[in-house]
C-alpha positions in Angstrom: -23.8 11.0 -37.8 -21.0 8.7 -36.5 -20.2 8.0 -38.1 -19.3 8.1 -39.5 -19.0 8.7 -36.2 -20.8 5.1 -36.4 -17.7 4.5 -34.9 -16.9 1.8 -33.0 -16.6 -2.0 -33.0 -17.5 -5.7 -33.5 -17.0 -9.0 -33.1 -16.6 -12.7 -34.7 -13.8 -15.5 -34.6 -12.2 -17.1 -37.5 -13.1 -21.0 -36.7 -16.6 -19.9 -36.3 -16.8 -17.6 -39.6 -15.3 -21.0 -41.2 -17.6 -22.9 -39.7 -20.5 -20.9 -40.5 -19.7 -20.6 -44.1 -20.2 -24.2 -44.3 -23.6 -23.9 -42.4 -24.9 -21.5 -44.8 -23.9 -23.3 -48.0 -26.1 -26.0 -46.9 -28.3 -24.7 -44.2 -32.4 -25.2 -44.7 -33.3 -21.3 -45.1 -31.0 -18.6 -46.0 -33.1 -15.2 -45.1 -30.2 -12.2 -45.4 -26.8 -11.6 -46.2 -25.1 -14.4 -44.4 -27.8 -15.5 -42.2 -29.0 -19.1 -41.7 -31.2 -20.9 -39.6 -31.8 -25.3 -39.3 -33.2 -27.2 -36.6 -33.1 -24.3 -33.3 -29.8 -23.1 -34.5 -28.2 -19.9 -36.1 -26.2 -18.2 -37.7 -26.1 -14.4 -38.6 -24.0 -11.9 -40.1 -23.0 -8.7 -38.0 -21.5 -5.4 -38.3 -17.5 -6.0 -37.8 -14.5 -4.2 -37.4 -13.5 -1.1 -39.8 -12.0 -1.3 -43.3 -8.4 -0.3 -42.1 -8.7 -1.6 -38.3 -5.8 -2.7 -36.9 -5.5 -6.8 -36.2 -5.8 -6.3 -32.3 -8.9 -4.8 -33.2 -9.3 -7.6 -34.8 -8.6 -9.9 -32.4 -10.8 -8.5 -30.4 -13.8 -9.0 -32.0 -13.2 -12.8 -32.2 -12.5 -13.1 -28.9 -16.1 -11.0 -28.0 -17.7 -13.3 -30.5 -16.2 -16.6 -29.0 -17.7 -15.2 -25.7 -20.5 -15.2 -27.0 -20.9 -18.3 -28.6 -20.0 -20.1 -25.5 -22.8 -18.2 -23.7 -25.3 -19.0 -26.7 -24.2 -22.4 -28.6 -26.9 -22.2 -30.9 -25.7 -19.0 -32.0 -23.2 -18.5 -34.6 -21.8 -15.1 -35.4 -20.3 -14.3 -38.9 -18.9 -10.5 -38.7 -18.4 -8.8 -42.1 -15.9 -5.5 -42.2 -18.2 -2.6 -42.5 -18.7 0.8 -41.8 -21.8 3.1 -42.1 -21.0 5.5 -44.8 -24.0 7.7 -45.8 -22.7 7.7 -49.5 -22.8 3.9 -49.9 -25.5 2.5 -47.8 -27.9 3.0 -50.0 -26.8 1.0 -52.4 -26.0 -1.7 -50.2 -29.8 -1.6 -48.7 -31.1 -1.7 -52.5 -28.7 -4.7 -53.2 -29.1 -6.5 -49.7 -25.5 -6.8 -48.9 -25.6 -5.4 -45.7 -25.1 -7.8 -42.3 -28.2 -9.0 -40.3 -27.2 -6.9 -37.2 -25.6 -3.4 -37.9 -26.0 0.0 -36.8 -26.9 3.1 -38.2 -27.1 7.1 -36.8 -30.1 7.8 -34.9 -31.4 10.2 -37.6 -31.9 7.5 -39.8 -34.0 4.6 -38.1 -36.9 6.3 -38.4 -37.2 6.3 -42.2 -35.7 3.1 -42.3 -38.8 1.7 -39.9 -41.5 3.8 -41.9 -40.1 2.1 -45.1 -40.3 -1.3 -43.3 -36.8 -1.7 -44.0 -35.4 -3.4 -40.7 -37.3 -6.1 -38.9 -39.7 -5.3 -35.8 -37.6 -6.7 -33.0 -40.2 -4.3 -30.5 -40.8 -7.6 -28.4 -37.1 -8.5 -28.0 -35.9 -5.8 -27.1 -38.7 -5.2 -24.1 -37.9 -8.3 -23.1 -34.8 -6.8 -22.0 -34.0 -6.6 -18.4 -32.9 -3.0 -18.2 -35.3 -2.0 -20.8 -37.3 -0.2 -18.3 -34.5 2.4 -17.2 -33.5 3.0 -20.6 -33.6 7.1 -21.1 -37.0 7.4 -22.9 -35.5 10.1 -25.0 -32.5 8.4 -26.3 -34.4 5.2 -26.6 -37.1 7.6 -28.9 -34.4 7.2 -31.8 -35.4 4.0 -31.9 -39.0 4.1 -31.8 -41.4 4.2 -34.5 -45.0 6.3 -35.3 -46.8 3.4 -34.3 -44.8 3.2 -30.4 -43.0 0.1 -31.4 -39.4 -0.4 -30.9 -36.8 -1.0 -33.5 -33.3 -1.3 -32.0 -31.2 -1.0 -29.3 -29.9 2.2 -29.2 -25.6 2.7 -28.0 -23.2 5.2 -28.8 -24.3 7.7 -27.5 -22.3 10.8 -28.1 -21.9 14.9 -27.9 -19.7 16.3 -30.5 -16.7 17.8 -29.1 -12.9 19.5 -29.9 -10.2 16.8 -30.1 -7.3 19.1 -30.3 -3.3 18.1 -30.6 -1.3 18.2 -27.5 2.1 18.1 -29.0 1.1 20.6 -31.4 -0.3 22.6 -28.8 3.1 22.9 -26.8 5.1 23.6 -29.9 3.2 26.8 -30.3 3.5 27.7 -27.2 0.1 27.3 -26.1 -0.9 25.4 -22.9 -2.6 22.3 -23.4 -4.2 21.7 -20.2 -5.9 25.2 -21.3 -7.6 24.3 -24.2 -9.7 27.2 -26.2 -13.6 27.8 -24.2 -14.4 30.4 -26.6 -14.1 30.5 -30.9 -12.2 33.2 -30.6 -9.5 31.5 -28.4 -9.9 28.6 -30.9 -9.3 30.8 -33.8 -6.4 32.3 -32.2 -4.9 29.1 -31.2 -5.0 27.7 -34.7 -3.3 30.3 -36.3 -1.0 30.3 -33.5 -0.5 26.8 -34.4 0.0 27.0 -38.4 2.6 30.2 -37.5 4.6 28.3 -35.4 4.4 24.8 -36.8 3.9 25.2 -40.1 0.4 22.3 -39.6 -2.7 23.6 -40.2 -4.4 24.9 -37.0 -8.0 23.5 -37.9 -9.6 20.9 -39.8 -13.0 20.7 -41.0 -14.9 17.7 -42.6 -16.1 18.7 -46.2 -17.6 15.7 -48.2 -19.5 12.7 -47.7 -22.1 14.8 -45.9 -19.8 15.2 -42.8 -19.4 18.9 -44.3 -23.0 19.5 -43.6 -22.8 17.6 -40.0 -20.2 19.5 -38.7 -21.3 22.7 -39.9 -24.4 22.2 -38.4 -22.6 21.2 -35.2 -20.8 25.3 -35.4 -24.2 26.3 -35.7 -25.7 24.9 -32.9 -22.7 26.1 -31.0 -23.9 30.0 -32.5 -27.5 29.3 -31.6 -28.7 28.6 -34.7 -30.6 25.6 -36.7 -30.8 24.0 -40.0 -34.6 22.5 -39.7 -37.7 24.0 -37.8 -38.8 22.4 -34.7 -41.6 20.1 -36.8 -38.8 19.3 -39.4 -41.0 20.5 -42.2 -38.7 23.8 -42.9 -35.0 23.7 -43.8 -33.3 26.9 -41.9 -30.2 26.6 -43.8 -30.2 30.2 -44.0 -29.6 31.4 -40.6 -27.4 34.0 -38.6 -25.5 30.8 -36.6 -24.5 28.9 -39.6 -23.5 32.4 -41.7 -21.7 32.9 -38.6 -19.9 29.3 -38.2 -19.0 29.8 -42.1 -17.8 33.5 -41.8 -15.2 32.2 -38.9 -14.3 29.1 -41.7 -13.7 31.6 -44.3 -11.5 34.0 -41.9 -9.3 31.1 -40.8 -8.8 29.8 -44.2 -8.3 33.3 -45.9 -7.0 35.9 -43.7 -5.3 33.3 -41.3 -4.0 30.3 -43.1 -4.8 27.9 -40.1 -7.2 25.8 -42.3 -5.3 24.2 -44.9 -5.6 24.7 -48.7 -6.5 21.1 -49.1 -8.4 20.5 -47.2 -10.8 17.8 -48.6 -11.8 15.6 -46.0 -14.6 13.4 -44.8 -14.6 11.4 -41.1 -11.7 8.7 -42.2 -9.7 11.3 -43.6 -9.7 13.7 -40.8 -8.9 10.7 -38.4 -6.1 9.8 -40.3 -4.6 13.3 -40.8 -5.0 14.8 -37.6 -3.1 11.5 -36.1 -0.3 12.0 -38.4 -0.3 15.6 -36.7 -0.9 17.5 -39.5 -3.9 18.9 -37.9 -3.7 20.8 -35.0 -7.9 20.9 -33.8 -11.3 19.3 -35.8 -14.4 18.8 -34.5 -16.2 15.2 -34.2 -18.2 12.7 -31.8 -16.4 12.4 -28.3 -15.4 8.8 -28.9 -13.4 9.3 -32.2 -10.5 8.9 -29.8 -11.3 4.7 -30.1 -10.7 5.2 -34.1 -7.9 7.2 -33.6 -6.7 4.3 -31.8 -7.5 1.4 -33.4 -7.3 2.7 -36.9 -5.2 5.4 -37.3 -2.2 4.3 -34.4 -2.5 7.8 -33.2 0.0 8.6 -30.3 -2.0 9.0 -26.8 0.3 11.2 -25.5 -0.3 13.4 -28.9 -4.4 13.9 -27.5 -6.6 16.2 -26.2 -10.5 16.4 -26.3 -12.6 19.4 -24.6 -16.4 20.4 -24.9 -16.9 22.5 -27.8 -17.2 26.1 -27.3 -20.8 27.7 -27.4 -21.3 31.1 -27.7 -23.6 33.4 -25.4 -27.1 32.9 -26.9 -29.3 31.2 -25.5 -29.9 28.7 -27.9 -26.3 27.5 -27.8 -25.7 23.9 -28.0 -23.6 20.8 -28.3 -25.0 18.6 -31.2 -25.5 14.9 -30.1 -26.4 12.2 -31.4 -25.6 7.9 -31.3 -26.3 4.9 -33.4 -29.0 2.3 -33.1 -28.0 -1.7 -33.6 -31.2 -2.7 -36.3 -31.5 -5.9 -37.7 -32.0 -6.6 -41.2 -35.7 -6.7 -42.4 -35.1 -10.0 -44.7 -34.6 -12.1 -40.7 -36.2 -14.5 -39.3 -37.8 -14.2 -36.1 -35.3 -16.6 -34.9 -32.4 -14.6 -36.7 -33.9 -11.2 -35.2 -34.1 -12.6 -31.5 -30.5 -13.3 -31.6 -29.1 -10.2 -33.5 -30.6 -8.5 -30.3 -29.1 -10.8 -27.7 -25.9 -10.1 -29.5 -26.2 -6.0 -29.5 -26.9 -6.5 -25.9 -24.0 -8.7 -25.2 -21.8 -6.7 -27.4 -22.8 -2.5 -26.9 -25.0 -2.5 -23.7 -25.0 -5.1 -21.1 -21.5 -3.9 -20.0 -23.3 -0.5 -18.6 -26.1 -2.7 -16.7 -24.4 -5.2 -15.2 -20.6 -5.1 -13.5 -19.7 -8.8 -14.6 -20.1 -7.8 -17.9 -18.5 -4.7 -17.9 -15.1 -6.1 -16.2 -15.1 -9.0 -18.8 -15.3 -6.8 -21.3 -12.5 -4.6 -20.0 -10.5 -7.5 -19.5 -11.1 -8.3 -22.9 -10.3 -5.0 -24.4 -7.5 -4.7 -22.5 -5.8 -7.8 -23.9 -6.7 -7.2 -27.3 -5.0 -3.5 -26.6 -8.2 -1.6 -27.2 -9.2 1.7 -25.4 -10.8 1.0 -22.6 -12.7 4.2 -20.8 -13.1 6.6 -23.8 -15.6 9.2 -22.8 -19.3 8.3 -24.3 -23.2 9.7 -22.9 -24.4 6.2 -21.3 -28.2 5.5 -22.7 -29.0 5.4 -19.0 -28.2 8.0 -16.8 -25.1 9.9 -15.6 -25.3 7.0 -12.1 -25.1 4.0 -14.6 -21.8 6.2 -16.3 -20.4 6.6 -13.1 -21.0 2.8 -11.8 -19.3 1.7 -15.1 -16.3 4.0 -14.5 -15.9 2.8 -11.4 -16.1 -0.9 -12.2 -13.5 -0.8 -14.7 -11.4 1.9 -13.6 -8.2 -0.8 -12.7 -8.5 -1.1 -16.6 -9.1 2.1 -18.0 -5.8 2.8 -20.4 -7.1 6.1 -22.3 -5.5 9.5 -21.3 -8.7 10.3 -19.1 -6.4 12.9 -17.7 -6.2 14.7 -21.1 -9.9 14.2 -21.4 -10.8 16.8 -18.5 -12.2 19.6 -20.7 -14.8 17.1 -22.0 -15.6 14.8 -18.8 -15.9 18.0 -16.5 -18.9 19.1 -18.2 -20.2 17.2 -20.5 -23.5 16.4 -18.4 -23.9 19.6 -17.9 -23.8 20.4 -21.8 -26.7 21.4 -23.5 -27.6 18.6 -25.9 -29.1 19.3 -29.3 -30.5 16.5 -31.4 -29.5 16.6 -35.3 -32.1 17.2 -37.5 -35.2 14.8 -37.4 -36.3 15.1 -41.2 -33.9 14.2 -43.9 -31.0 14.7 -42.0 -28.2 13.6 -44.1 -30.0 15.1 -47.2 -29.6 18.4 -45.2 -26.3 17.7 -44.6 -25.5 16.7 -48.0 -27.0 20.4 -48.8 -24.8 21.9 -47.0 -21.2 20.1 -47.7 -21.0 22.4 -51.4 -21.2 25.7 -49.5 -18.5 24.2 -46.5 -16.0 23.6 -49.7 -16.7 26.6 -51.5 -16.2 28.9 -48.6 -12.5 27.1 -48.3 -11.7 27.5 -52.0 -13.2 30.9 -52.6 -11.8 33.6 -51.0 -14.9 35.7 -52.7 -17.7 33.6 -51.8 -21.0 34.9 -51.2 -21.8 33.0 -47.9 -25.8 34.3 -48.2 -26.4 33.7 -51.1 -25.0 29.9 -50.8 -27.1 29.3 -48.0 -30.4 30.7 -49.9 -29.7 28.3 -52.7 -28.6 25.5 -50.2 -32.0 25.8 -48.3 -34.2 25.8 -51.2 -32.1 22.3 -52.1 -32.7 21.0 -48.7 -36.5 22.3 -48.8 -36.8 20.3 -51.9 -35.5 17.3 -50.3 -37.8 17.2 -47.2 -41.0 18.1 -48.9 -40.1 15.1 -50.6 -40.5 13.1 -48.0 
């Protein structure tokens, strides 16, 4: 999802976004949002920093950008603040206000190829030096029916429990012992709202992140929303009336999950930094967002792997984002949207130059540098990286141990392949009528939900 978890980053520089602006007001061809191209050069728009980042975030993304224009002066980069959001980027595909280069989850690249909605950049990105030891399944998110590649996948991620230190201790709880089980989660989050008086849990409700992170406590049952094929929804299954029996118990007979409790990925970032939250469930590197939006305090933070229960179908939902490029480019513009993606999200795993200038860089802009993520390689390439840039790591690894310690050892389960945030989107008006109606009829939301999200798929 990522969203919403499409968390992350980007880049630009304010002489060169001044610069540029001139270029395209008078540049030969204009073929996207803020993309132009005259006599070998270019100049294309990408994916910036979040509405609501912080100026060292900022910063940052100049300085990257400036980097990068020195090692490609033909190359101008315009970023534009942005953030995936599934309920507006429609609307900014249909009105072609979206940058050149941006990303977007894995679930949706492949309807966005099989509508021919973002360029075929296949020969590009081969031409990569690493392409070859890419992991072939994470690098399938990108692919298309016809074996063609259409991004550069990053970001990969496994969901996982970021939980409140602080708040932890003030219920007595230990937080270097973080809940394994739901039932220790439960407990501890009504342990929590006793004894602080902040809800215990949080959980995502609109914007489709309802249905994402409900089908995250599912996979952590053993269940699934979508057959195998992707042609059934499975809504309707023992996991998820499980996940949303434990909601409904924690909201109703507990009080851990707050009464309002309307939130969608920015909402529960901002919240549970303020420490009115005292555990949620998101991507494993929400702790960079935490950071460079929502100026949470690092000694406040705890992440661990998210609890899965005994069957054997148990699993950690995962997922990542994959850097496309606007189908309006140029071959020209294409080429160098992917040079950038690599420069920006991948290079640093591949090559230990890169990955200490880009520490450095971090570092000086005050960014987190070290948050736990699933490299696109292979669990070697995340330990090289580690160790290359471990005299400028400055996250609270130490607080991270739950997650780190087993995370390659985790099950991985990929969302749902066939209209994913439709499902999801299914889903989110049973997750916020369990927490408003004590009396809900959890099976019979879920029948009416599936048929919804049946609808949507046999629609293609």
């Amino acid at each position: 999802m990522k969203t919403t978890r499409l968390r992350a980053v980007a880049l630009s520089i304010t002489a060169v976004a001044l610069g540029s602006a001139t270029l395209a007001g008078c540049g030969s061809s204009n073929n996207s949002d803020g993309a132009s191209a005259s006599k070998g050069s270019v100049t294309i728009s990408v994916e910036g920093w979040r509405p609501g980042d912080q100026q060292a975030t900022i910063d940052y993304v100049k300085q990257q950008a400036a980097a990068f224009h020195k090692l490609h002066p033909d190359i101008t980069i315009v970023p534009k603040e942005w953030q995936w959001n599934a309920a507006t980027f429609p609307a900014q595909l249909a009105g072609g206000t979206l940058p050149v280069s941006f990303r977007v989850p894995f679930t949706d690249t492949k309807g966005l190829v099989a509508r021919h909605q973002v360029a075929d950049v296949d020969q590009d990105i081969r031409a990569l030096p690493y392409f070859d030891t890419l992991n072939k399944n994470v690098l399938a998110a990108a692919e298309g029916t016809d074996g063609k590649v259409y991004g550069l996948p990053s970001d990969v991620y496994a969901n996982g429990l970021h939980y409140n230190r602080t708040l932890f201790k003030q219920a007595g709880l230990d937080p270097d012992k973080p809940p394994t089980t739901w039932d220790e989660v439960r407990a501890d989050a009504k342990a929590i709202h006793d004894k602080t008086g902040q809800a215990g849990f949080g959980e995502m409700t609109k914007s489709n992140t309802g249905g994402w992170i409900l089908t995250t406590l599912t996979y952590a049952m053993g269940g699934r929303v979508e057959s195998e094929d992707g042609k059934t929804a499975t809504l309707d299954n023992p996991g998820t009336e499980q996940a949303l029996q434990m909601l409904h118990d924690m909201r109703w007979e507990d009080g851990s999950i707050s009464p309002n409790n309307s939130y969608d990925w920015a909402g529960v970032n901002q919240a549970f930094a303020a420490g009115k939250i005292g555990m949620f469930v998101s991507g494993s590197d929400v702790y960079n967002a935490l950071v460079t939006t929502d100026k949470i305090n690092p000694d406040d933070y705890g992440l661990t792997a998210i609890p899965l229960t005994d069957s054997s179908d148990a699993g950690a939902l995962g997922g990542g984002s994959v850097n496309v490029v606007s189908a309006k480019a140029s071959p020209t513009e294409a080429k160098a949207a992917v040079e950038w993606a690599d420069f920006f999200r991948v290079k640093k795993y591949t090559d230990q130059d890169a990955a200490v200038a880009d520490a450095k860089a971090q570092t000086a802009s005050k960014q987190p540098v070290g948050t736990p993520t699933f490299p696109i390689f292979d669990q070697a390439s995340y330990t090289n990286y580690q160790t290359w840039i471990k005299d400028y790591v400055n996250v609270p690894l130490g607080q991270m141990q739950g997650y780190t310690d087993s995370m390659f050892a985790l099950k991985l389960v990929a969302e749902p392949a066939v209209q994913t945030q439709g499902v999801y989107g299914a889903l989110d008006p049973v997750v916020q009528k369990v927490l408003s109606d004590k009396g809900a009829d959890i099976p019979s939301l879920l029948q009416q939900a599936n048929q919804k999200a049946q609808q949507i798929i046999d629609q293609g």
